[in-house]
Every structure is written in structure tokens, then in C-alpha cells.
C-alpha positions as CSV (number, residue, x, y, z in Angstrom):
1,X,147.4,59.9,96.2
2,X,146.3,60.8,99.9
3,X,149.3,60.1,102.6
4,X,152.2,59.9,100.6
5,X,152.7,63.3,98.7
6,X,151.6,65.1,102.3
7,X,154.4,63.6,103.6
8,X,156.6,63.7,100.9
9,X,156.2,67.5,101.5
10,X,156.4,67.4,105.3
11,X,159.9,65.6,105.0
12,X,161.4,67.8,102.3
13,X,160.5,70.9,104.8
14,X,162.6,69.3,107.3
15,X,165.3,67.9,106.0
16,X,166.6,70.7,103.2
17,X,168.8,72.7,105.1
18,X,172.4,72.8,104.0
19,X,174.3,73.2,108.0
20,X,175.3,69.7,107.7
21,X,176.8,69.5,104.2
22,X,180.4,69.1,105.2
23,X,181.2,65.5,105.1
24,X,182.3,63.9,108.0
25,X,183.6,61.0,106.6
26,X,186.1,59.6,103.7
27,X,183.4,56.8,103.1
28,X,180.0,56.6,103.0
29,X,177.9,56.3,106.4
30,X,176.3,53.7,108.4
31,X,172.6,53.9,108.9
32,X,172.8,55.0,112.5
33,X,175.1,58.1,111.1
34,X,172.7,58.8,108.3
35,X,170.0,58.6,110.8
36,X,171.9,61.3,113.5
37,X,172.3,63.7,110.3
38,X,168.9,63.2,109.9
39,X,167.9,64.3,113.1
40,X,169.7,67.5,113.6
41,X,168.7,68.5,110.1
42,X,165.3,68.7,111.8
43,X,166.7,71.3,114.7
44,X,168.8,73.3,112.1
45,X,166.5,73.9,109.6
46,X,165.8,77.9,108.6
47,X,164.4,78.3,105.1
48,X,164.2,77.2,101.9
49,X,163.1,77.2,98.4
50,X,162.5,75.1,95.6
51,X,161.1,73.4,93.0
52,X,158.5,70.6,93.2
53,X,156.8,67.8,90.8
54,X,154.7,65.1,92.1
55,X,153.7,62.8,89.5
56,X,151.1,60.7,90.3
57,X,149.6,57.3,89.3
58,X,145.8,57.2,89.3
59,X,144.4,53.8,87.6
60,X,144.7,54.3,83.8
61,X,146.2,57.8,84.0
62,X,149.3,59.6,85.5
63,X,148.7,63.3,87.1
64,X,151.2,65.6,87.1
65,X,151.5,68.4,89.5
66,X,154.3,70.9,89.6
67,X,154.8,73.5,92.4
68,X,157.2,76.2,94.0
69,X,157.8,75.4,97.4
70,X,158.9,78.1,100.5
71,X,159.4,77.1,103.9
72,X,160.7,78.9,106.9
73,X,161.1,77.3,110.5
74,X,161.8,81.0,112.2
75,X,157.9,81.9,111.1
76,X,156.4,78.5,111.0
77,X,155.4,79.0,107.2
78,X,154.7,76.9,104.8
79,X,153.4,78.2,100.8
80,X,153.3,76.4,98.6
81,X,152.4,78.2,94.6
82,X,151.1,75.9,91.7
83,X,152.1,75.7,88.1
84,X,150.9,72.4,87.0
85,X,148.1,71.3,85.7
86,X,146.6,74.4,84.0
87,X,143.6,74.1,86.0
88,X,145.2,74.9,89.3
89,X,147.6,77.7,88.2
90,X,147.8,80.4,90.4
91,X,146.4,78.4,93.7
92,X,148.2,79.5,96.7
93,X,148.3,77.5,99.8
94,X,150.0,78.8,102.9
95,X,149.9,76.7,106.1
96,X,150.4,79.1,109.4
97,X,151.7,77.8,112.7
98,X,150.9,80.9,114.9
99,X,147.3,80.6,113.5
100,X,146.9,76.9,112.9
101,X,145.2,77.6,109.5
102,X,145.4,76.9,106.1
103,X,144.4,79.4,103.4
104,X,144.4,78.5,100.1
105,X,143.7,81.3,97.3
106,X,141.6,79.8,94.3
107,X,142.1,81.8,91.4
108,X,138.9,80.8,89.6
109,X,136.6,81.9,92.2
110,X,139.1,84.6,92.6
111,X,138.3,83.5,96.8
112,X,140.4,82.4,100.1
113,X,139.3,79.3,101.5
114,X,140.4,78.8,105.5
115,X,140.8,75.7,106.8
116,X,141.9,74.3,110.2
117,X,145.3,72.7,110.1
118,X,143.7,69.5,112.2
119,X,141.1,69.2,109.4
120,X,143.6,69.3,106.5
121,X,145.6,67.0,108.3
122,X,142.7,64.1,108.8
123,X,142.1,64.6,105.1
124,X,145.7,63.8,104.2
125,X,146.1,61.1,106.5
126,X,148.7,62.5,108.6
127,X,148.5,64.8,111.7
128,X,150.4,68.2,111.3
129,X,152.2,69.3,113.9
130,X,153.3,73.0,113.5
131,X,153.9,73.5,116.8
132,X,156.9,71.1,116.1
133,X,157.9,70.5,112.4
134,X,160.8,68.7,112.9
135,X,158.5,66.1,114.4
136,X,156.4,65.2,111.4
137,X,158.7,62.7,109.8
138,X,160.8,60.8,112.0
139,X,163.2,58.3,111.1
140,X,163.0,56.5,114.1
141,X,159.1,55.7,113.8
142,X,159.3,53.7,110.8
143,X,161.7,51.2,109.7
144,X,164.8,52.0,107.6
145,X,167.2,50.3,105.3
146,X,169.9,51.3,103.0
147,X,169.2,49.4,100.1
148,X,172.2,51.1,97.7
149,X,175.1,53.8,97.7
150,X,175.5,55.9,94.9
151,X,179.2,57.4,94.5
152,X,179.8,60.1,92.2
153,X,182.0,63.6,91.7
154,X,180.0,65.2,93.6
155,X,179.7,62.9,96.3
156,X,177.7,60.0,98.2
157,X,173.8,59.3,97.0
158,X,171.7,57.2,99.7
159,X,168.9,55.2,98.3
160,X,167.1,54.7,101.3
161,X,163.9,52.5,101.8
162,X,161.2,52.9,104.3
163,X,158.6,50.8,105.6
164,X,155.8,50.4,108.0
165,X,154.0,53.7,106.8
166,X,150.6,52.4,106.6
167,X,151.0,49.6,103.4
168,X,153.1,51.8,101.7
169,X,157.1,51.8,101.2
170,X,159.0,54.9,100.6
171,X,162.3,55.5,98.4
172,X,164.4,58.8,99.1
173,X,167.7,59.4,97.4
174,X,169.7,61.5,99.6
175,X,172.5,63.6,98.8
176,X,175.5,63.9,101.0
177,X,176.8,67.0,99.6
178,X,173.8,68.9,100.7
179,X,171.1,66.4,102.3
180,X,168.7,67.0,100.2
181,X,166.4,64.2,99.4
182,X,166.1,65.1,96.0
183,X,163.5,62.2,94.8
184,X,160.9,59.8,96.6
185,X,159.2,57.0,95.0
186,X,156.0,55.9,96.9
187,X,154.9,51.7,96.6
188,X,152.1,49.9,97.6
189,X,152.3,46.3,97.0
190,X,155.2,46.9,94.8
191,X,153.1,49.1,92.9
192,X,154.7,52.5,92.4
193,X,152.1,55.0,93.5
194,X,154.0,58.4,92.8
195,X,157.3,60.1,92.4
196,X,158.1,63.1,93.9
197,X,161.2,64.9,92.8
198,X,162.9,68.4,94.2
199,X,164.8,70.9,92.2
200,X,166.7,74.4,92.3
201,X,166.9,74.0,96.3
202,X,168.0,77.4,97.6
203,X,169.0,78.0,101.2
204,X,168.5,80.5,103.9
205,X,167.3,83.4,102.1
206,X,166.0,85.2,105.4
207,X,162.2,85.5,103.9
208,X,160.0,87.9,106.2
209,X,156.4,86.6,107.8
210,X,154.9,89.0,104.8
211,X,156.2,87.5,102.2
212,X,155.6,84.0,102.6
213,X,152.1,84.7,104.1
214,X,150.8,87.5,101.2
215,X,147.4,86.9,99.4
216,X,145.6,88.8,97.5
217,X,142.6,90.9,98.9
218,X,140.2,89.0,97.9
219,X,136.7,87.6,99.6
220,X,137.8,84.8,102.4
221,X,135.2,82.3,103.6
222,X,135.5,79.0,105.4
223,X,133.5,76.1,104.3
């Protein structure tokens, strides 16, 4: 899948920051309130951490990929670690906005690979911004519909549905107890392209620059 897991990625790193939690309302919202959450959460965001599996339907076969996922909007990091499948364990990819560079470790060659973040982001299909990651998904761009609320114990689930993405529709449950968009269903034709789904999301856990940019010392080359 080229556009939508990129920017299944892009939207979790914005939105998954708990400052807006609270709820502001006995009921559930409106779209134009879902919307303004939306928004801020892209101005609030500090870091995060989590779980990720993109599963992936390619012709006869589904591809599974599972990763760990750290994010900070104070160093303009992105790393992302990968579990799943066996072939890419241990791969490393870390996307820098003071450098505008991706490096990706390939444990195989036991090599880093640099790329240019404009590159990366022709090959995805999406331009990445990280002068300004808030801006890589915005609501207001596409168009939006609630097509079901969830209520539960814990609170208000948003099934939301997003169109005018290329040919493709999106599906995101959010959560109103913490915003987190904790699964997104990619369509084409009403053809279900991939799900992506988030777990173990842990908040603002003040990672340094090192951490979230360390490599090993290994030969690095750019194709």
C-alpha cells in the first residue's frame, strides 16, 4: 500500500496526545467540535509511544507489519522500530526535522541508508512537512462524516469517514477518553486496502534528541 499507511502514520503522530481528554460534553459531539479537538491536538502534541500493526492487502495475500512507534514534537523526531515480518526485524527508521533526512538502519547489511525527506515523501505519495507536523493531516482538506457513535463505559467511540484522499476512503475510530484514533481502515472502491491499528499508547515521557535519534555505528551511505 503506498499513500495510505504513510499517512495513517503521519495522523497518529499528530493526533495522540492526551491534553484534550477531559470531556467537554454530557453527549457526544458535533462534527464541527470533533473537528476543533482535532485541531488543537495538532498544536498540543509532545510525545508519544506505542504500538503499531498495519495489515495489508496485496492481491491474493495479506502482509502484516508490526512496529514500535516514538514521536516527539519538541525534537521533530520520528522512529519508528520493526518487529514484523521476520525479514525486517531490527530495521530502524528515524525521520529528522532539523536535518530533513531519513536514516534507516538495515540490519542485514548491518548499513545506514540516508535519504532526503522530499524523496521519501514523493515515494509515499504524500509530501512531509517537518517543518510543521501538525500540518500533514488536516481535517479541513478532505471531506468528513460521522458515519456512527459508539457509547461505552469508558466513553464516546467516533467512527469517522474520510473522503477525497486520492480514490481512497479512510475509517478512524476515535476515542473520546483519550483521542486516540486507535484503528483506520483504508478503501478503494469499497475494497478494503489495509487496517492499521494502535496499541499501548503512552504519553509525554520527555524522550531526549539521543534517544529517539540513536543508531548503531555502523557504515552509512546514500543511494
Amino acid at each position: 500500500m503506498k499513500r495510505p499507511i504513510y499517512l495513517a502514520l503521519l495522523f497518529i503522530l499528530i493526533l495522540a496526545h492526551p491534553s484534550l481528554a477531559e470531556k467537554t460534553t454530557e453527549g457526544p459531539l458535533g462534527l464541527d467540535e470533533l473537528i476543533e479537538h482535532a485541531q488543537e491536538r495538532a498544536v498540543t502534541l509532545k510525545d508519544f509511544s506505542a504500538d503499531v500493526e498495519i495489515v495489508q492487502k496485496q492481491q491474493r495475500r495479506t502482509v502484516t507489519t508490526v512496529a514500535f512507534i516514538q514521536a516527539s514534537q519538541k525534537w521533530g523526531l520520528m522512529r519508528l522500530e520493526l518487529r514484523e515480518p521476520s525479514v525486517l526485524r531490527g530495521q530502524i527508521i528515524v525521520a529528522d526535522q532539523e536535518t530533513l533526512e531519513i536514516k534507516m538502519y538495515l540490519p542485514i547489511a548491518d548499513q545506514i541508508m540516508i535519504r532526503d525527506v522530499e524523496s521519501m515523501g514523493q515515494e509515499a505519495g504524500i509530501p512531509l512537512d517537518m517543518d510543521n507536523l501538525g500540518a500533514i493531516f488536516d481535517f479541513y482538506d478532505y471531506d468528513v462524516e460521522i458515519k456512527e457513535v459508539l457509547n461505552s463505559e469508558e466513553g464516546y467511540t467516533y467512527v469517522l469517514e474520510v473522503t477525497g484522499i486520492e480514490e481512497q476512503t479512510q475509517r478512524i475510530w476515535l476515542r473520546d477518553s483519550d483521542w486516540v484514533p486507535y484503528q483506520i481502515e483504508v478503501y478503494e472502491d469499497d475494497v478494503l486496502l489495509g487496517t492499521l491499528t494502535l496499541r499501548n499508547v503512552t504519553f509525554d515521557q520527555c524522550f531526549s534528541r539521543e534517544e529517539l535519534a540513536a543508531l548503531p555505528d555502523v557504515r552509512v551511505f546514500r543511494p
